[in-house]
C-alpha positions in Angstrom: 8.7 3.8 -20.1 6.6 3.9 -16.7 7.3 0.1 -15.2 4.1 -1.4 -14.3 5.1 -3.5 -12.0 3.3 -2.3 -8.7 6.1 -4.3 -6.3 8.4 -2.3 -7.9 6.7 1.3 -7.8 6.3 0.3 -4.2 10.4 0.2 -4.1 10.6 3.5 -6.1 8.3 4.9 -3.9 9.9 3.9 -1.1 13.4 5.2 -2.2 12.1 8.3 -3.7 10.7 9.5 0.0 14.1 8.3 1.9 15.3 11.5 2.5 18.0 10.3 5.2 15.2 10.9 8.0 11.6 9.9 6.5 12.7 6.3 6.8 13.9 6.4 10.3 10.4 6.9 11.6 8.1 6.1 8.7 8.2 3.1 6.0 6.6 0.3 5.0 5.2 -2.6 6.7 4.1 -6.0 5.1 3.0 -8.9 7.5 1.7 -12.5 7.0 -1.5 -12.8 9.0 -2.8 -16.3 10.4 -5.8 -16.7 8.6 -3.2 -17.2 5.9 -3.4 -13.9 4.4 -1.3 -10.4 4.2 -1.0 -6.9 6.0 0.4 -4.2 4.7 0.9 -0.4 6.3 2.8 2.2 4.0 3.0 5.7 6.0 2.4 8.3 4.2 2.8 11.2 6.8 5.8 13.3 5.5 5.0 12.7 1.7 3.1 14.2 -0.6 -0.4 11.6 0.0 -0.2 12.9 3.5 -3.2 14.6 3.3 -4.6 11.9 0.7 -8.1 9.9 1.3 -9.2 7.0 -0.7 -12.7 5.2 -0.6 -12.3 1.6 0.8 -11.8 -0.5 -1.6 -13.2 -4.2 -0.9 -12.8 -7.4 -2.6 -14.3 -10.5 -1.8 -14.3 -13.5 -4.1 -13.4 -16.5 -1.8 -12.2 -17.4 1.9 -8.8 -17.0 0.4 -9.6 -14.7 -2.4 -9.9 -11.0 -0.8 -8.6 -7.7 0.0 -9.4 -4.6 2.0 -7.9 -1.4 1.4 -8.1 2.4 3.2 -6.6 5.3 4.9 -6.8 6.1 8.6 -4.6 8.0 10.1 -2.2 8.6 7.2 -1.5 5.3 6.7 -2.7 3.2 4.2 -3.9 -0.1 5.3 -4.1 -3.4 3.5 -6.0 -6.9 4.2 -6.0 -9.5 2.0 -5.8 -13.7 1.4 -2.6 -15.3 1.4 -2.4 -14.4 -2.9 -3.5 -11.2 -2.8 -0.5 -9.3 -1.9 0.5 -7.9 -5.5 -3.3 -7.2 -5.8 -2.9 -4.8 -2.9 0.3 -3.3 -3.3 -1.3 -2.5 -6.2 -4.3 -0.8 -5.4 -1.9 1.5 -3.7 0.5 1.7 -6.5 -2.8 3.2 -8.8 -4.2 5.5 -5.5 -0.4 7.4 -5.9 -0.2 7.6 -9.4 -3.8 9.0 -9.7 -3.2 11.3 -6.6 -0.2 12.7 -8.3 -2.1 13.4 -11.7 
């Protein structure tokens, strides 16, 4: 059974690219920003969504009720209000499994 939970895909993710070296220079980054809200960065250079692109995806319902998500630079960047954080981590959870398929 695939677990659906996208905070812990994020881990298996994570785990499945630690290679002993991918970690020392790449990972993942989640941040609280002051507005309240959340960053998050998850390098993708050395796995297989290196080469990946995804159409921003933007979601604006309130002050506090958003999210921003895209790829520059092999990194996937998240915005979002201060509850929006498993929103985000999944958008990226959904943008690997449908790259892998």
């Amino acid at each position: 059974m695939i677990d659906t939970d996208p905070l812990r895909r994020l881990e298996e993710w994570y785990l499945a690219n630690s290679d002993g070296d991918w970690e020392h220079q790449h990972g993942v980054t989640i941040q609280s920003l002051d507005n309240p809200g959340w960053s998050v960065e998850i390098d993708l250079q050395g796995t297989r969504l290196e080469e990946a692109s995804l159409r921003e995806v933007r979601v604006e319902r309130s002050d506090r009720d958003w999210y921003r998500c895209w790829i520059e630079s092999r990194i996937f960047h998240a915005r979002g209000g201060p509850g929006n954080l498993r929103e985000m981590i999944g958008v990226f959870d959904h943008f690997s499994r449908d790259f892998s398929a």
